[in-house]
Biotite code that builds the C-alpha atoms (Angstrom):
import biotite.structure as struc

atoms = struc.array([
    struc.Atom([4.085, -20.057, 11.899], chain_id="A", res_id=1, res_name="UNK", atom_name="CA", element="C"),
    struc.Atom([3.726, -16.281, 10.547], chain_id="A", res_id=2, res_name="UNK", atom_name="CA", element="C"),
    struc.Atom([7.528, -14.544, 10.221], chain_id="A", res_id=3, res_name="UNK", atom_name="CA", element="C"),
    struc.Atom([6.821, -11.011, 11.201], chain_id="A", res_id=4, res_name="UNK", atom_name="CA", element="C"),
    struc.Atom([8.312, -8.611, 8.607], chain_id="A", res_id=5, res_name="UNK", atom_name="CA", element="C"),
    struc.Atom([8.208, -5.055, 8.237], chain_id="A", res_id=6, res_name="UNK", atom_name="CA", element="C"),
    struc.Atom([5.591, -4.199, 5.684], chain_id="A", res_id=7, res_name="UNK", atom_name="CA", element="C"),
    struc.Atom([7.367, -2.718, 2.473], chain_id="A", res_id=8, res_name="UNK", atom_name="CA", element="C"),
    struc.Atom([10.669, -3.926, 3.636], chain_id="A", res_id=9, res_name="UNK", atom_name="CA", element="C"),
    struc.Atom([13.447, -5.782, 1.822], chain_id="A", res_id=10, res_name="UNK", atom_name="CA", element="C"),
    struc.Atom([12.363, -8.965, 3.696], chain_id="A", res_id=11, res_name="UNK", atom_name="CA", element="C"),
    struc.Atom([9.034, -8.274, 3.143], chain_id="A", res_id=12, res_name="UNK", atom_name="CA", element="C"),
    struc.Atom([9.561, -7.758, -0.831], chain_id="A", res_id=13, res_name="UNK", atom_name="CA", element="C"),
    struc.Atom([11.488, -11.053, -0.823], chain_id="A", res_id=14, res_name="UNK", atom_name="CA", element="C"),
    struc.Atom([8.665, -12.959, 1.333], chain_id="A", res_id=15, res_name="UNK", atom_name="CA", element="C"),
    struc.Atom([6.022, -11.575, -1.537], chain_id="A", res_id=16, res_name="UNK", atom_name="CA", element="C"),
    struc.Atom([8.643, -13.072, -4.063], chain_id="A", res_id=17, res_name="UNK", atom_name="CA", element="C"),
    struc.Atom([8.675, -16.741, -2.185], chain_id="A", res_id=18, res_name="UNK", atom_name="CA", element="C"),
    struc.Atom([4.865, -16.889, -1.691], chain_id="A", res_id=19, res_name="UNK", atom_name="CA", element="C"),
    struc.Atom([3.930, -16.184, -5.199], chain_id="A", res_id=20, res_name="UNK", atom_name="CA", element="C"),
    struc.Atom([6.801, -18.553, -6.894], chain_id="A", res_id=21, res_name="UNK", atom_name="CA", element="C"),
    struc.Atom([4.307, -21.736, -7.004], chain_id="A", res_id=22, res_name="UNK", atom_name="CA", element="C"),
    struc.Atom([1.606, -19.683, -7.939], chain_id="A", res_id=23, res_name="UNK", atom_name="CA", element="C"),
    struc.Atom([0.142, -20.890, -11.393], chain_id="A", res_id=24, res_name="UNK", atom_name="CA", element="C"),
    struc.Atom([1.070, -18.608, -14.136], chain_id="A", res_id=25, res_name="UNK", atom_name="CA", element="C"),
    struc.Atom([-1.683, -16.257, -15.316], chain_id="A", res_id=26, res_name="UNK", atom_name="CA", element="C"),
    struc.Atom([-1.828, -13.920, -18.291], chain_id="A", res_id=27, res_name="UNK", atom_name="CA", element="C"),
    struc.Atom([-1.955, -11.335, -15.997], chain_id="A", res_id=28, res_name="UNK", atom_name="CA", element="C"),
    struc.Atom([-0.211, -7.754, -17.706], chain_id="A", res_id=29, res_name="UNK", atom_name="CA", element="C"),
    struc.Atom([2.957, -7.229, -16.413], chain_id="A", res_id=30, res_name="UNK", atom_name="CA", element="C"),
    struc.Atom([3.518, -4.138, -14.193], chain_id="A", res_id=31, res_name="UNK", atom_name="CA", element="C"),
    struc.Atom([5.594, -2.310, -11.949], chain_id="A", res_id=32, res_name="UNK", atom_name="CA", element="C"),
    struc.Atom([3.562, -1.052, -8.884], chain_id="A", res_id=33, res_name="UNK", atom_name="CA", element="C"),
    struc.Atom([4.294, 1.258, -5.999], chain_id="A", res_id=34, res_name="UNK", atom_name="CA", element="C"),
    struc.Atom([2.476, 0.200, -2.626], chain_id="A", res_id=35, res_name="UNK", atom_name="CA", element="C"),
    struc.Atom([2.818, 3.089, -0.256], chain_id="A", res_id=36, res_name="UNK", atom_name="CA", element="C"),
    struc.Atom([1.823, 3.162, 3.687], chain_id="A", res_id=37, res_name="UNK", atom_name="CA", element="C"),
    struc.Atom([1.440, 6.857, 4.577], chain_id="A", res_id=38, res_name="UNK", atom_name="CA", element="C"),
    struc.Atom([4.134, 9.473, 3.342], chain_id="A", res_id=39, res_name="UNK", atom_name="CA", element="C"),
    struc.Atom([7.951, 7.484, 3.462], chain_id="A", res_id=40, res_name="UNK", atom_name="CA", element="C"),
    struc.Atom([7.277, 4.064, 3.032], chain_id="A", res_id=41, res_name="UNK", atom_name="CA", element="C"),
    struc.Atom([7.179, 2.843, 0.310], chain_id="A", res_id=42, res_name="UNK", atom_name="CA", element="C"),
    struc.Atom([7.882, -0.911, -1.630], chain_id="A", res_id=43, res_name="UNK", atom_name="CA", element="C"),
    struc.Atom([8.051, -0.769, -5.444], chain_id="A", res_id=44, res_name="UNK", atom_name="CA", element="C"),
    struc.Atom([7.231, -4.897, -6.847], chain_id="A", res_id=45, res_name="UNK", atom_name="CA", element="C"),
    struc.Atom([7.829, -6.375, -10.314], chain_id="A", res_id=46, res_name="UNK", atom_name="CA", element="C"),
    struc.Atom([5.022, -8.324, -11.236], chain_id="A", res_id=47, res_name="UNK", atom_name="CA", element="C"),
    struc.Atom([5.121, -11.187, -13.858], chain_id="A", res_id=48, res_name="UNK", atom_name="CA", element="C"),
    struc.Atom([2.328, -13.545, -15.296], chain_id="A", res_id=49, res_name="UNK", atom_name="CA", element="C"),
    struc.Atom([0.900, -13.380, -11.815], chain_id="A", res_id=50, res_name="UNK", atom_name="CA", element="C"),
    struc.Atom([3.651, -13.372, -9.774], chain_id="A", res_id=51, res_name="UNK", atom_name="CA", element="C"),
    struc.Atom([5.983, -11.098, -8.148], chain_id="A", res_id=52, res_name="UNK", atom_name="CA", element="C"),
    struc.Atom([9.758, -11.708, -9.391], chain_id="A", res_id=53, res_name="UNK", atom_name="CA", element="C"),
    struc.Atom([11.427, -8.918, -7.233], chain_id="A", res_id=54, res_name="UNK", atom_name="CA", element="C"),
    struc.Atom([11.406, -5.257, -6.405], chain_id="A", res_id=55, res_name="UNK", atom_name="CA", element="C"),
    struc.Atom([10.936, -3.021, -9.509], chain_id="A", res_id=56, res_name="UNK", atom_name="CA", element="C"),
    struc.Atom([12.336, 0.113, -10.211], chain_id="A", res_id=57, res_name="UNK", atom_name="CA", element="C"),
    struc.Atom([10.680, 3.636, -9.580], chain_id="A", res_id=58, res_name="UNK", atom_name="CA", element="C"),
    struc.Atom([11.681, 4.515, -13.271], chain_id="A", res_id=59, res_name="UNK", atom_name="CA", element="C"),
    struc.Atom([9.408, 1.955, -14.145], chain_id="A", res_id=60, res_name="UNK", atom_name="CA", element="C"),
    struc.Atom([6.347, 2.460, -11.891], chain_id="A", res_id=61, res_name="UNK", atom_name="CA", element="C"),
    struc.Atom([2.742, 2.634, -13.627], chain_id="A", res_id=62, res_name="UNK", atom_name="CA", element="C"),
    struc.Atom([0.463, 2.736, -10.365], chain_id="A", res_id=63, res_name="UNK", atom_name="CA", element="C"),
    struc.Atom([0.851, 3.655, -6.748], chain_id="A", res_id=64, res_name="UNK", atom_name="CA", element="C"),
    struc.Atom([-1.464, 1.902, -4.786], chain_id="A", res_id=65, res_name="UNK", atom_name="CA", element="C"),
    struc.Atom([-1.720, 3.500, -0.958], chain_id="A", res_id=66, res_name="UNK", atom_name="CA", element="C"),
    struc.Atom([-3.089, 1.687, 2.027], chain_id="A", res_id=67, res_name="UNK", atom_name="CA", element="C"),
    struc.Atom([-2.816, 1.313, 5.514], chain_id="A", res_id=68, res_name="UNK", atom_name="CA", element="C"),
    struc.Atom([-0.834, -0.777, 7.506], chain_id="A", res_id=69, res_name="UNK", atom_name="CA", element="C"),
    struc.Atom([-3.701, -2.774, 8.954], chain_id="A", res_id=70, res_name="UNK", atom_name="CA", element="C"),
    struc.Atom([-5.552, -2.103, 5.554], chain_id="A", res_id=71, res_name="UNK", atom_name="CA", element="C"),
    struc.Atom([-2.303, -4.110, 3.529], chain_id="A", res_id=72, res_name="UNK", atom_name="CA", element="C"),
    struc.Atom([-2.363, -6.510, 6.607], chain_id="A", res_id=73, res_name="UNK", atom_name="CA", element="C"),
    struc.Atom([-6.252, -8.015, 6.255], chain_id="A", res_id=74, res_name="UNK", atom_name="CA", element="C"),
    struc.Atom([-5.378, -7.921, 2.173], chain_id="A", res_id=75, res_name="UNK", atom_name="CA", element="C"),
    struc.Atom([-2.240, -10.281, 2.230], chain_id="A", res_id=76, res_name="UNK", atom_name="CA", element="C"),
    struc.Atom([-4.128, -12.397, 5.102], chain_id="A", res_id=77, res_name="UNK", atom_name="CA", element="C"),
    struc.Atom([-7.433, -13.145, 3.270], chain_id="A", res_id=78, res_name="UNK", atom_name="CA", element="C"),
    struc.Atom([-9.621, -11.338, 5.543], chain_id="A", res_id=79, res_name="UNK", atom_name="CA", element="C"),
    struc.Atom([-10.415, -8.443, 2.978], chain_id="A", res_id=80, res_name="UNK", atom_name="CA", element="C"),
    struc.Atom([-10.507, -8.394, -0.583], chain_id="A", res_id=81, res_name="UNK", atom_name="CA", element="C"),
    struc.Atom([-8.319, -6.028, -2.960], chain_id="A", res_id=82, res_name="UNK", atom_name="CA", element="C"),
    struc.Atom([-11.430, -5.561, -5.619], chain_id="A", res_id=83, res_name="UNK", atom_name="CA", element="C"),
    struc.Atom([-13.974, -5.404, -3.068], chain_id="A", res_id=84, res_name="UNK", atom_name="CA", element="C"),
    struc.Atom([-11.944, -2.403, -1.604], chain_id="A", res_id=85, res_name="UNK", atom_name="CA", element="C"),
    struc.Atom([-11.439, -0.877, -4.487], chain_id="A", res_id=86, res_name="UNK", atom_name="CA", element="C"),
    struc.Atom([-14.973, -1.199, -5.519], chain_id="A", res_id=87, res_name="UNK", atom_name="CA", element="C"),
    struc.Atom([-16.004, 0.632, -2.077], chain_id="A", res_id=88, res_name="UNK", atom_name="CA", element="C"),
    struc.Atom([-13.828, 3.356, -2.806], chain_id="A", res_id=89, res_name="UNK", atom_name="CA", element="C"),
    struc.Atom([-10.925, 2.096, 0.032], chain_id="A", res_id=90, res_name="UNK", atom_name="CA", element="C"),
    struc.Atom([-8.571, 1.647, -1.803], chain_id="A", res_id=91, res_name="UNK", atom_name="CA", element="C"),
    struc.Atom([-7.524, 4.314, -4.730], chain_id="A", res_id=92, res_name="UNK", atom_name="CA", element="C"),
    struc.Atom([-4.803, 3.719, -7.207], chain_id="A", res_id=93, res_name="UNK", atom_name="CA", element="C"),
    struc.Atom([-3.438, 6.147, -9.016], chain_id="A", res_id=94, res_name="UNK", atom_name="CA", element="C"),
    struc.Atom([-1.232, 5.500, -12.342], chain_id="A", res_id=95, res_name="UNK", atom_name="CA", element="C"),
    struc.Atom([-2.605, 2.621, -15.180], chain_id="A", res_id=96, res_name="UNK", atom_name="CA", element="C"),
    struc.Atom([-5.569, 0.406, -14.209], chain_id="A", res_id=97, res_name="UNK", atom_name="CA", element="C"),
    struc.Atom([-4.097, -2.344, -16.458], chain_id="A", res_id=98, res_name="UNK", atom_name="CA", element="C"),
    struc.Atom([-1.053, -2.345, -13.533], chain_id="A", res_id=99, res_name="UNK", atom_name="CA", element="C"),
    struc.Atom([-3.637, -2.390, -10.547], chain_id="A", res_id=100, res_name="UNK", atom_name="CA", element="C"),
    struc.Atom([-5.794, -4.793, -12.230], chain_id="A", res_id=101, res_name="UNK", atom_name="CA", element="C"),
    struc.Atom([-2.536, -7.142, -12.071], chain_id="A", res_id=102, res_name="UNK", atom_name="CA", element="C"),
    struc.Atom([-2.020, -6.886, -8.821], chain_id="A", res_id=103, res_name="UNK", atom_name="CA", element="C"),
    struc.Atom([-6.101, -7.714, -8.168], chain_id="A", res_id=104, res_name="UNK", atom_name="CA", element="C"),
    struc.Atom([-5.438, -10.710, -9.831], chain_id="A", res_id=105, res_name="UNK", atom_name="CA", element="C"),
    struc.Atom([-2.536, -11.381, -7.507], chain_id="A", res_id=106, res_name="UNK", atom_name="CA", element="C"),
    struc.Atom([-4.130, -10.442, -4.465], chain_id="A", res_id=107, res_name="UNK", atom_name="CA", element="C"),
    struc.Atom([-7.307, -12.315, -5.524], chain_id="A", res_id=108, res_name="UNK", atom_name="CA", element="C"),
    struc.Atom([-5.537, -15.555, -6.716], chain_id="A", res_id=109, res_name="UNK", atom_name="CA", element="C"),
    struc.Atom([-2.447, -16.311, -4.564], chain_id="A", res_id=110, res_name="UNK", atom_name="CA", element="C"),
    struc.Atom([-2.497, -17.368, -0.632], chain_id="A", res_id=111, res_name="UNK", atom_name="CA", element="C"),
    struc.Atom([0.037, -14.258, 0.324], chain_id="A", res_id=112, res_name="UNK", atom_name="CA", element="C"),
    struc.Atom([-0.737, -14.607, 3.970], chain_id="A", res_id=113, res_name="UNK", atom_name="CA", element="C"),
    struc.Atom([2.922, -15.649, 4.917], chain_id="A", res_id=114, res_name="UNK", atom_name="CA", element="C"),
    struc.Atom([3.756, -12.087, 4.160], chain_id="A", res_id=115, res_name="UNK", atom_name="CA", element="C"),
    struc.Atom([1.179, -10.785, 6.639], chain_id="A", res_id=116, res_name="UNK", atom_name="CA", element="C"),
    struc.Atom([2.027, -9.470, 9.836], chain_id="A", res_id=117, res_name="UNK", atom_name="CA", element="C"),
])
């Protein structure tokens, strides 16, 4: 069973945190990235040899990755890919690739779908 949380919430932050904590370490860059659904909101993660250890600061933020709410949905669920997106031009970063690249390999490599909606 799915908990329904409000993308780029607290609870949502914390349910990205859970999912990836088994997730096999990767030499993934560390980053701090902003994802962004429309103008005001807004979740800022900390991301860590592949994982994501807990909301980051804005001080600290190299990218800001927007989407949509249904685009961030089919991404955490599996049914869309982050790199195939980006590739197609639907999804646009802007800030350090190194940061977004991290969080393709986190999208790519860890079953987030407990954080979908």
């Amino acid at each position: 069973m799915t908990t329904e949380f409000d993308l780029l919430s607290d609870e949502w932050v914390d349910a990205l945190v859970a999912a990836t904590a088994s997730a096999p370490e990767s030499t993934a860059r560390p980053a701090t990235v902003a994802l962004t659904i429309g103008k005001t909101r807004r979740a800022v993660l900390a991301l860590e040899a592949g994982r994501v250890t807990g909301a980051g600061s804005d001080d600290d933020v190299t990218v800001t990755v927007p989407f949509t709410a249904a685009q961030l949905n089919d991404l955490l669920a599996g049914r869309e890919s982050l790199a195939t997106s980006y590739v197609k031009g639907d999804v646009k970063p802007d800030g350090a690739i190194g940061g977004f690249l991290s969080l393709v390999e986190l999208f790519e490599s860890t079953d987030l779908s407990s954080a979908a909606n």
